[in-house]
C-alpha positions as a Markdown table, in Angstrom:
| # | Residue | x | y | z |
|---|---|---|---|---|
| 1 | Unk | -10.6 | 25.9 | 16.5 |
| 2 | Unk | -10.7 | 28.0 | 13.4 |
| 3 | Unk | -13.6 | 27.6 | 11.2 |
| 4 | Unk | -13.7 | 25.5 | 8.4 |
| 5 | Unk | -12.4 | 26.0 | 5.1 |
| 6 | Unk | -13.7 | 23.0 | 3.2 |
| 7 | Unk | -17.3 | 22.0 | 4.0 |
| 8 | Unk | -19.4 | 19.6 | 2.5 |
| 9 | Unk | -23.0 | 18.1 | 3.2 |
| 10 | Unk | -24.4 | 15.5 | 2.1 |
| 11 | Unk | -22.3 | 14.8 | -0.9 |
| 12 | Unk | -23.3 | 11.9 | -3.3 |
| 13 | Unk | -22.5 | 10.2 | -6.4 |
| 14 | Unk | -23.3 | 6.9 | -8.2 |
| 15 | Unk | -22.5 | 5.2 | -11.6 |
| 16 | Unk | -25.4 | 3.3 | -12.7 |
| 17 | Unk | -26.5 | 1.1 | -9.8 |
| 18 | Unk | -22.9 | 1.2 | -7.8 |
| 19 | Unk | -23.4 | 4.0 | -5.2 |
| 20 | Unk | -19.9 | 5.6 | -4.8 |
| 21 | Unk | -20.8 | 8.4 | -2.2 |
| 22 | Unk | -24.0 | 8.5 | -0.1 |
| 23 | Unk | -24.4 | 11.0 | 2.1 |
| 24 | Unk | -21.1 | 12.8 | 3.1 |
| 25 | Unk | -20.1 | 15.4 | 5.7 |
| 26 | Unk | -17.1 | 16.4 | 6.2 |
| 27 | Unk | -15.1 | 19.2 | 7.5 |
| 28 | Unk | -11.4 | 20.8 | 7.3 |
| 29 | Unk | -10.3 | 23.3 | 9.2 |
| 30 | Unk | -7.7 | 25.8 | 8.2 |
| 31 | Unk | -4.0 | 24.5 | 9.1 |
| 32 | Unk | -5.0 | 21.3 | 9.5 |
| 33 | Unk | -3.9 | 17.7 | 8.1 |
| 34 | Unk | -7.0 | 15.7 | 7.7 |
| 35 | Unk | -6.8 | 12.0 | 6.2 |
| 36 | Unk | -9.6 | 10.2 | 4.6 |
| 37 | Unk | -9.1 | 6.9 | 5.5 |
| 38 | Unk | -10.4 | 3.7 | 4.0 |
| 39 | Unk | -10.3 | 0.8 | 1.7 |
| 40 | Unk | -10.0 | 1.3 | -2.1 |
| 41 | Unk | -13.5 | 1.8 | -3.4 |
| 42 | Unk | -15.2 | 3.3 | 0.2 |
| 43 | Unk | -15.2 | 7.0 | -2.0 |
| 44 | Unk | -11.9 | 8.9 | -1.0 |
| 45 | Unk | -11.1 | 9.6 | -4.3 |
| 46 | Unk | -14.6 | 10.6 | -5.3 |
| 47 | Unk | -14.9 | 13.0 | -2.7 |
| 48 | Unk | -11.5 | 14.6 | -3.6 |
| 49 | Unk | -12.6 | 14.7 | -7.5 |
| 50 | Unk | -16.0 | 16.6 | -6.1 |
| 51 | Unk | -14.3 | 19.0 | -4.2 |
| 52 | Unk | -11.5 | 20.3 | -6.2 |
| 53 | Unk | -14.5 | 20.6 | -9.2 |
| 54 | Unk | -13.0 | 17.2 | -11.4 |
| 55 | Unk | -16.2 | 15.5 | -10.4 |
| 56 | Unk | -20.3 | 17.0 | -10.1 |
| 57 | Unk | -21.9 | 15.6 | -7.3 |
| 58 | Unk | -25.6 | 14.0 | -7.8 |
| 59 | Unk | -26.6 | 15.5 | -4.5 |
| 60 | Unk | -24.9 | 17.7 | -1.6 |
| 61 | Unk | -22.9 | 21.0 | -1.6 |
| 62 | Unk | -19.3 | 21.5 | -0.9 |
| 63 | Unk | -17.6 | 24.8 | -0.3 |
| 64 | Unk | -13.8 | 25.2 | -0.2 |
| 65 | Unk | -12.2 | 28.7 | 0.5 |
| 66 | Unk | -15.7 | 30.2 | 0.9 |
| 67 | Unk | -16.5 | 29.1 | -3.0 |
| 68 | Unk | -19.3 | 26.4 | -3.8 |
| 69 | Unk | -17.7 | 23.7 | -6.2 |
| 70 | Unk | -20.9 | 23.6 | -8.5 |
| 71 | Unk | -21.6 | 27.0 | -8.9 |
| 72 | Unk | -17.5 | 28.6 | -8.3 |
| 73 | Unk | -15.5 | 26.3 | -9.8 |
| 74 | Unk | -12.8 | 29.0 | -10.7 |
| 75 | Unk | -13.0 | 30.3 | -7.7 |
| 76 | Unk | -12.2 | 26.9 | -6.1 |
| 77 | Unk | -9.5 | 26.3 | -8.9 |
| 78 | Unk | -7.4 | 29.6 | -7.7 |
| 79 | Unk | -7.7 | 28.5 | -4.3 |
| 80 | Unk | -6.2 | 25.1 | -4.6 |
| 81 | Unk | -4.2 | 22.6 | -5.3 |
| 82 | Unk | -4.3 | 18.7 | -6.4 |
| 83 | Unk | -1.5 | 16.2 | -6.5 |
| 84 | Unk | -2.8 | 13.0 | -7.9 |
| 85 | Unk | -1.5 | 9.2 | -7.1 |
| 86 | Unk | 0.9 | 9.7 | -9.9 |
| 87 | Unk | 3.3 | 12.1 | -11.0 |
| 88 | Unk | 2.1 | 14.6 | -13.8 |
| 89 | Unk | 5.5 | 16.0 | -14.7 |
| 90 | Unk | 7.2 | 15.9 | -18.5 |
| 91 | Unk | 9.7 | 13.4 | -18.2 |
| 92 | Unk | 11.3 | 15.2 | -21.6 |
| 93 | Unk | 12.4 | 18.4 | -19.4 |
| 94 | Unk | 14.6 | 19.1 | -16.3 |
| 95 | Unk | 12.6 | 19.9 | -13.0 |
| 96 | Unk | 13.9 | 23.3 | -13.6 |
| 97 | Unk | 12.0 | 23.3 | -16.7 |
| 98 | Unk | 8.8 | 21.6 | -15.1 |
| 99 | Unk | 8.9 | 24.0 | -12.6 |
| 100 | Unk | 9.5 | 27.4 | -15.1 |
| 101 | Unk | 6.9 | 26.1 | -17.1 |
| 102 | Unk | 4.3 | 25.7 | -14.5 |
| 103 | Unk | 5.1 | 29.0 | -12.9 |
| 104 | Unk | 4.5 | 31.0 | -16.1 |
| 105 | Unk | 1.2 | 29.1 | -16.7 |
| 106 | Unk | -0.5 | 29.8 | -13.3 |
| 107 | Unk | 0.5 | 33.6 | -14.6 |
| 108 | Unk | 3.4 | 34.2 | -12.3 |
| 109 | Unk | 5.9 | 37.3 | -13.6 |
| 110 | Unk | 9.5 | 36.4 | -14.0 |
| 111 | Unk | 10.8 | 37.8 | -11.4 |
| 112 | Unk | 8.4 | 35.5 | -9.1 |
| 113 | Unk | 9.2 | 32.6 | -11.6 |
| 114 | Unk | 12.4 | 32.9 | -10.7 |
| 115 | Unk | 11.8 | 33.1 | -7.2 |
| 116 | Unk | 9.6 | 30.6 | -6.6 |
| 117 | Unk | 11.4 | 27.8 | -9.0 |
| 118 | Unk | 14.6 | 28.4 | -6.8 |
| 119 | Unk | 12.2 | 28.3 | -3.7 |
| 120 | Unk | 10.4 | 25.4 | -4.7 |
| 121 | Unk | 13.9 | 23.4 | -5.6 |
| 122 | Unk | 15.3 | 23.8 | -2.1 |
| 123 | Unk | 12.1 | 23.0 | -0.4 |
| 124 | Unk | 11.9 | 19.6 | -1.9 |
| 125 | Unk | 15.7 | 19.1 | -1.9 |
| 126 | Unk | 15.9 | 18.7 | -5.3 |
| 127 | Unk | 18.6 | 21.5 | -6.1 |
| 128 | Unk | 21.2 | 19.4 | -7.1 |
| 129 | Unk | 18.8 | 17.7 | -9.6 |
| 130 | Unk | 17.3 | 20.7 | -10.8 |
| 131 | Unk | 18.8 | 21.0 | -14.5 |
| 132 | Unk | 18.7 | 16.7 | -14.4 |
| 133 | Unk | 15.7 | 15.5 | -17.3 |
| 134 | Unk | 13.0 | 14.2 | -14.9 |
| 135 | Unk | 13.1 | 10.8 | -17.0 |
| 136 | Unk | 16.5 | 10.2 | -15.1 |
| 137 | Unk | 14.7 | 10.8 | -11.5 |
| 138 | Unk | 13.7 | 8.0 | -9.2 |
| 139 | Unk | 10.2 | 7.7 | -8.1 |
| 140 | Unk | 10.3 | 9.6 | -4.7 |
| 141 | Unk | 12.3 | 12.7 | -6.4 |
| 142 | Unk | 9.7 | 12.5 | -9.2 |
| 143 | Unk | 6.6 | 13.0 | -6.7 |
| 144 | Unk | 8.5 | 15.5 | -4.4 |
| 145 | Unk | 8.7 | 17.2 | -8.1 |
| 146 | Unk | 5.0 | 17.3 | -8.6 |
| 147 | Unk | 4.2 | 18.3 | -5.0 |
| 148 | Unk | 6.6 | 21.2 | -5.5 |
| 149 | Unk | 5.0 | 22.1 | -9.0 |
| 150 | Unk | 1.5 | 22.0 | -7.0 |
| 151 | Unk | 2.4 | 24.3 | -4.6 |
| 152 | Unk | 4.3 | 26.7 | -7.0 |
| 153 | Unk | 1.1 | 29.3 | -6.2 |
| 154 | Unk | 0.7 | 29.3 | -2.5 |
| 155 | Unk | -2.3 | 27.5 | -2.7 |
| 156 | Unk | -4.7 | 27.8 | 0.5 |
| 157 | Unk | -6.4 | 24.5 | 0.2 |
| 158 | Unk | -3.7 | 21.5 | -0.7 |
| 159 | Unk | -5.7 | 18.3 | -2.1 |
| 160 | Unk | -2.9 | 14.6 | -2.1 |
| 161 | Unk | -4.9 | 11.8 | -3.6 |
| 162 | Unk | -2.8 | 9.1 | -2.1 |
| 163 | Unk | 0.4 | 10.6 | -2.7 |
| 164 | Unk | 2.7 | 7.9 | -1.6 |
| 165 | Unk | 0.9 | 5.0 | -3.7 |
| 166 | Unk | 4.6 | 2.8 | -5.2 |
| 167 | Unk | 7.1 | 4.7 | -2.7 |
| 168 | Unk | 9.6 | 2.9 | -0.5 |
| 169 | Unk | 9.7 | 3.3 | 2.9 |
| 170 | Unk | 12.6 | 5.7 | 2.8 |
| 171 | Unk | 10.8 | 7.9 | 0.0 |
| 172 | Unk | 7.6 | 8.0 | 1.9 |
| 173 | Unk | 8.9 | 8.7 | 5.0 |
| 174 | Unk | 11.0 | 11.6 | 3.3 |
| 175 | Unk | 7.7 | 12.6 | 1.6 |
| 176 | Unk | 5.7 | 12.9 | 4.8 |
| 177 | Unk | 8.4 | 15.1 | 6.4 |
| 178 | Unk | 7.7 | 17.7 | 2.8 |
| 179 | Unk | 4.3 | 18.0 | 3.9 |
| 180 | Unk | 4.4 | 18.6 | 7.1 |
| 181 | Unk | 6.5 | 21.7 | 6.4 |
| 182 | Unk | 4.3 | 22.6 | 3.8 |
| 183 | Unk | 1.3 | 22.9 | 7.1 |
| 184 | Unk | 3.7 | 24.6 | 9.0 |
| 185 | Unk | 3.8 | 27.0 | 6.1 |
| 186 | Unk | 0.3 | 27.7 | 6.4 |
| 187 | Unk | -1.6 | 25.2 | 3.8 |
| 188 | Unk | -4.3 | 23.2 | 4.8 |
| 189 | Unk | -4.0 | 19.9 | 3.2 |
| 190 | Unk | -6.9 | 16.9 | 2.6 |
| 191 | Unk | -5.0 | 13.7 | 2.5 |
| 192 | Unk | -6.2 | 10.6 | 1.2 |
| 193 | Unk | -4.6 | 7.5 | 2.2 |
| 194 | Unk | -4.7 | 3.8 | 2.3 |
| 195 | Unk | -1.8 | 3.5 | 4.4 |
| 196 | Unk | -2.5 | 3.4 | 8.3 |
| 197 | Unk | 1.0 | 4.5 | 9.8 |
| 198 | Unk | 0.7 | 7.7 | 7.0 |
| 199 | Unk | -2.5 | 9.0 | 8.8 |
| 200 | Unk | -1.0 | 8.0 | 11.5 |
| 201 | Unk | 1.8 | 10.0 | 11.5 |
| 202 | Unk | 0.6 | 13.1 | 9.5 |
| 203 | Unk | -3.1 | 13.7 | 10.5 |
| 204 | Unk | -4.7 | 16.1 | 13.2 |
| 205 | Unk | -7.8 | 14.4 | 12.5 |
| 206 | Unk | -8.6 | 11.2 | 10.6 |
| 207 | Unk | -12.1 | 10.6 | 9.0 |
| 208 | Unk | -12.8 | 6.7 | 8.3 |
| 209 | Unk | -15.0 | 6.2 | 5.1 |
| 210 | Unk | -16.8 | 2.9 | 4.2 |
| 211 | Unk | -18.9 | 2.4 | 1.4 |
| 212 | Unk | -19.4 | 6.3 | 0.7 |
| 213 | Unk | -20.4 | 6.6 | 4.2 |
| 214 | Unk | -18.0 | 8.7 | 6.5 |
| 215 | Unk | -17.7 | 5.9 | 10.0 |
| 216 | Unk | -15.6 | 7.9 | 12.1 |
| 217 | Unk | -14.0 | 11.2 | 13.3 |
| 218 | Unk | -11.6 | 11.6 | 15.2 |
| 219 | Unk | -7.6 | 12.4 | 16.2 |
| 220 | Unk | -5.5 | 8.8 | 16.1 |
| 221 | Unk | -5.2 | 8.5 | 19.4 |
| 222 | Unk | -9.4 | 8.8 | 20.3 |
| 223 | Unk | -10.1 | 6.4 | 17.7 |
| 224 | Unk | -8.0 | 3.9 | 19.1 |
| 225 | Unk | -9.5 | 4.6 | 22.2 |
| 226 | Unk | -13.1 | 3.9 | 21.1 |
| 227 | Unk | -11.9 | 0.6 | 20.4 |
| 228 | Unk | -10.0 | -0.9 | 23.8 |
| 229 | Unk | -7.4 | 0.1 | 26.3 |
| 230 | Unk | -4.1 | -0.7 | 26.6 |
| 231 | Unk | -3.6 | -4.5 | 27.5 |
| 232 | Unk | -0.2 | -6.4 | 28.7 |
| 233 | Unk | -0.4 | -9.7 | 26.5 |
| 234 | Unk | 0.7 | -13.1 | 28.1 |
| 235 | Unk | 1.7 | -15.7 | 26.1 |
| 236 | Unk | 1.6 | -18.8 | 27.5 |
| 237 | Unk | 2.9 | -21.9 | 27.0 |
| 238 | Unk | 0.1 | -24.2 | 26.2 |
| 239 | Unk | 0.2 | -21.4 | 23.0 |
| 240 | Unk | -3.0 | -19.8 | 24.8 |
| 241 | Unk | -3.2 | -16.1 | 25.2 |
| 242 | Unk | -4.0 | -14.1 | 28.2 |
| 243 | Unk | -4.6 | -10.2 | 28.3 |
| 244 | Unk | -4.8 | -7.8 | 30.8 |
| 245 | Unk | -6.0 | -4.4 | 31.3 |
| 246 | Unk | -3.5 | -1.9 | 31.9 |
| 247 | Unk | -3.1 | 1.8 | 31.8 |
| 248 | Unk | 0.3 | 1.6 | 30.4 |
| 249 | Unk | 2.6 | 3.1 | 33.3 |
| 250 | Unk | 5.4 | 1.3 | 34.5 |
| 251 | Unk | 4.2 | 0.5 | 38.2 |
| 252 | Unk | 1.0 | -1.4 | 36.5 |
| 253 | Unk | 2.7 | -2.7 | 34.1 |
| 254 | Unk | 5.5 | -3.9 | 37.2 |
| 255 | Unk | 2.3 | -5.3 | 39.1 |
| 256 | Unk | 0.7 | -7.4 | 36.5 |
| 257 | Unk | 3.9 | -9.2 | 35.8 |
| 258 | Unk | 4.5 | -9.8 | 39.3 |
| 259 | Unk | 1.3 | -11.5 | 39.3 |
| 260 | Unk | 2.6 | -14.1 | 36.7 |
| 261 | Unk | 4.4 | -16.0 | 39.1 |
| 262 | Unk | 0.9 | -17.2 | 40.6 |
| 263 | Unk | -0.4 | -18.5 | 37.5 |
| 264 | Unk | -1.0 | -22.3 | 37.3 |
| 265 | Unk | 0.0 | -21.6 | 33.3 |
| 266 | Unk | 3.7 | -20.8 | 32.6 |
| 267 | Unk | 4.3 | -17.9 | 30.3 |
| 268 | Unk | 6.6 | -18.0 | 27.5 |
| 269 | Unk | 6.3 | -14.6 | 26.6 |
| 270 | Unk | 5.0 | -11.1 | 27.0 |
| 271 | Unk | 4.4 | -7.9 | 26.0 |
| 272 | Unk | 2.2 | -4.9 | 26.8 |
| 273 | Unk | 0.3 | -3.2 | 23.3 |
| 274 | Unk | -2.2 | -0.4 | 22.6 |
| 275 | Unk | -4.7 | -0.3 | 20.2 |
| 276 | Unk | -3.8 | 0.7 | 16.6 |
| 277 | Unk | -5.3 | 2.1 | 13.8 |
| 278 | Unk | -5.1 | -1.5 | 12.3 |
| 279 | Unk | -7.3 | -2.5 | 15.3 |
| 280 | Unk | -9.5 | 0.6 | 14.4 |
| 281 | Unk | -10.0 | -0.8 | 10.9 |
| 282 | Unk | -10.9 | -3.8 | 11.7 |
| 283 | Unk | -13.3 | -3.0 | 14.1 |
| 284 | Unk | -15.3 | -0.5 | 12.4 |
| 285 | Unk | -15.0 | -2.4 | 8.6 |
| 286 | Unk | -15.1 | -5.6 | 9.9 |
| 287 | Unk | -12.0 | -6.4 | 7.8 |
| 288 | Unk | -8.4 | -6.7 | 8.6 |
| 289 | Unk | -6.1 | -4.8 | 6.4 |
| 290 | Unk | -4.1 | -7.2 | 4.0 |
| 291 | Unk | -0.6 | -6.8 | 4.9 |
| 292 | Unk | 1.0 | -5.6 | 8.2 |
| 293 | Unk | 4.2 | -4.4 | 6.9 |
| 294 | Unk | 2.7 | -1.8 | 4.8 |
| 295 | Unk | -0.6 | -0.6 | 6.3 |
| 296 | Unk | -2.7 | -1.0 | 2.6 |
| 297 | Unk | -5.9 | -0.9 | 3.4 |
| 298 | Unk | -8.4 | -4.0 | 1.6 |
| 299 | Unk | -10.2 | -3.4 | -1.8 |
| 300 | Unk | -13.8 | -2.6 | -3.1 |
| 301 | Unk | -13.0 | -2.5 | -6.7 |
| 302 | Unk | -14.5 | -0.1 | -9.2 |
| 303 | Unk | -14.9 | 2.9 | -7.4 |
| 304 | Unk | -11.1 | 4.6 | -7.9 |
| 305 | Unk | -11.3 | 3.6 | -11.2 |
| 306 | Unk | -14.8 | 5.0 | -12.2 |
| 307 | Unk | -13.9 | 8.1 | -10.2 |
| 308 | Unk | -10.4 | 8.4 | -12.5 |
| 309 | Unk | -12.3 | 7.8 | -16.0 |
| 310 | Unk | -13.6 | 11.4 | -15.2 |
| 311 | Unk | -17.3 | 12.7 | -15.0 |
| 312 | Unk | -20.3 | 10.3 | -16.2 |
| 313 | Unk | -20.7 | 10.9 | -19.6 |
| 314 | Unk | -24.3 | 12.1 | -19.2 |
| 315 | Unk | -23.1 | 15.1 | -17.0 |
| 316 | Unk | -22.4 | 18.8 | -18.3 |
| 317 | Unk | -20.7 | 21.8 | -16.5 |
């Protein structure tokens, strides 16, 4: 495994008496997708804010690209980039324009603005919209926009504060397809999400955070180990459930059913399911998240917002 390229220790922060972060580790290594997972309010925001320099920590040290975020905070800057839950494009000019405009601020020379506004157009598909006024885009063009303007300068480091937050499923699907080609490109990217099937699908590694304490690490598929093993589910029909270990291949699977003809309880229905991140939620917050459909994770108000307002007004950089 390569060797980290964001690092923090101990990282923490308060407002007042509400402790947002208290005492965080974590680590990303180069080329990888790793989600912060957790309910609003459990400091996934926070953290991001610390470590692209938005926020000072009260405590800890963070280094990304080799560059402390206290002392470096240019450094960090030119190493990064951040794409926030909402889209920070001028609705007044085409993405063309956006994208032009962008390019010559991060010091770009027009040949490369040129280059990398055509580039960054075809990437997120958006060629056809290109001399369109972004007022007239739908919501899922209008964040592929602002991941495009984000990336404009190769970053190395690739920061997405909940970058899905109001998509459809379509949009967020066609979203999570953008940033995996931006990994294959050679980014590593810090993803924060409230939505289970997104770290699901998009993370090497997913880090579970709970009241600004990190509660797991892990790829998906060991956290869902650390919380059961596969299970055929029998429904029967006194409206009882039954489950039974399995280890998911077909000849178990075969077996245990076969074994239902025995039962004294007749079963109306079955079917064989393996832990989820849901499950992994619920086990290690103790709460279940609030819809199925969607994945969105439960709330601890205050802590998003707080983190949004900026830094405490008390603190100087």
């Amino acid at each position: 495994m390569t060797a980290p390229i964001v690092v923090a220790r101990g990282l923490r922060k308060s407002y007042g008496d509400l402790t947002v972060l208290d005492g965080v580790d974590l680590d990303v290594h180069q080329g990888e997708v790793l989600a912060l997972l957790g309910p609003n309010g459990a400091g996934k925001t926070t953290t991001v804010r610390i470590l692209s320099t938005l926020l000072r920590p009260d405590g800890g040290t963070a280094t990304v690209a080799g560059a402390d975020v206290v002392r470096e905070p240019a450094r960090v800057r030119s190493a990064i980039s951040l794409t926030g839950q909402y889209a920070a494009v001028d609705e007044l000019l085409t993405g063309e324009e956006n994208l032009r405009l962008m390019a010559r601020l991060a010091h770009l020379g027009p040949r490369e603005v040129r280059t990398r506004t055509a580039d960054m157009l075809a990437l997120f598909d958006l060629t056809d919209a290109a001399l369109r006024l972004v007022k007239t885009y739908s919501g899922g063009m209008r964040r592929r926009l602002d991941l495009a303007v984000s990336l404009l300068s190769r970053p190395q480091v690739v920061f997405l504060d909940e970058p899905t937050t109001g998509l459809d499923p379509r949009s967020r699907g066609d979203l999570w397809d953008v940033i995996r080609g931006v990994v294959d490109a050679g980014a590593t990217v810090l993803l924060t999400t409230q939505y289970l099937e997104e770290a699901d699908r998009l993370a090497d590694r997913i880090v579970v955070v709970d009241h600004g304490r990190v509660i797991a690490d892990g790829t998906a598929a060991h956290l869902k180990r650390t919380v059961g093993s596969a299970h055929v589910e029998l429904v029967l029909r006194d409206g009882t459930v039954q489950r039974v270990s399995t280890d998911g291949s077909v000849g178990d699977v075969h077996r245990i059913l076969g074994d239902v003809g025995t039962r004294a309880a007749e079963v109306a229905a079955w079917q064989v399911r393996e832990p989820t991140l849901d499950d992994v939620f619920l086990t290690l917050t103790g709460r279940p998240t609030t819809t199925g459909t969607t994945g969105h994770t439960t709330a601890r108000p205050d802590e998003d917002t707080l983190a949004a307002a900026g830094p405490h007004p008390r603190e100087t950089r």
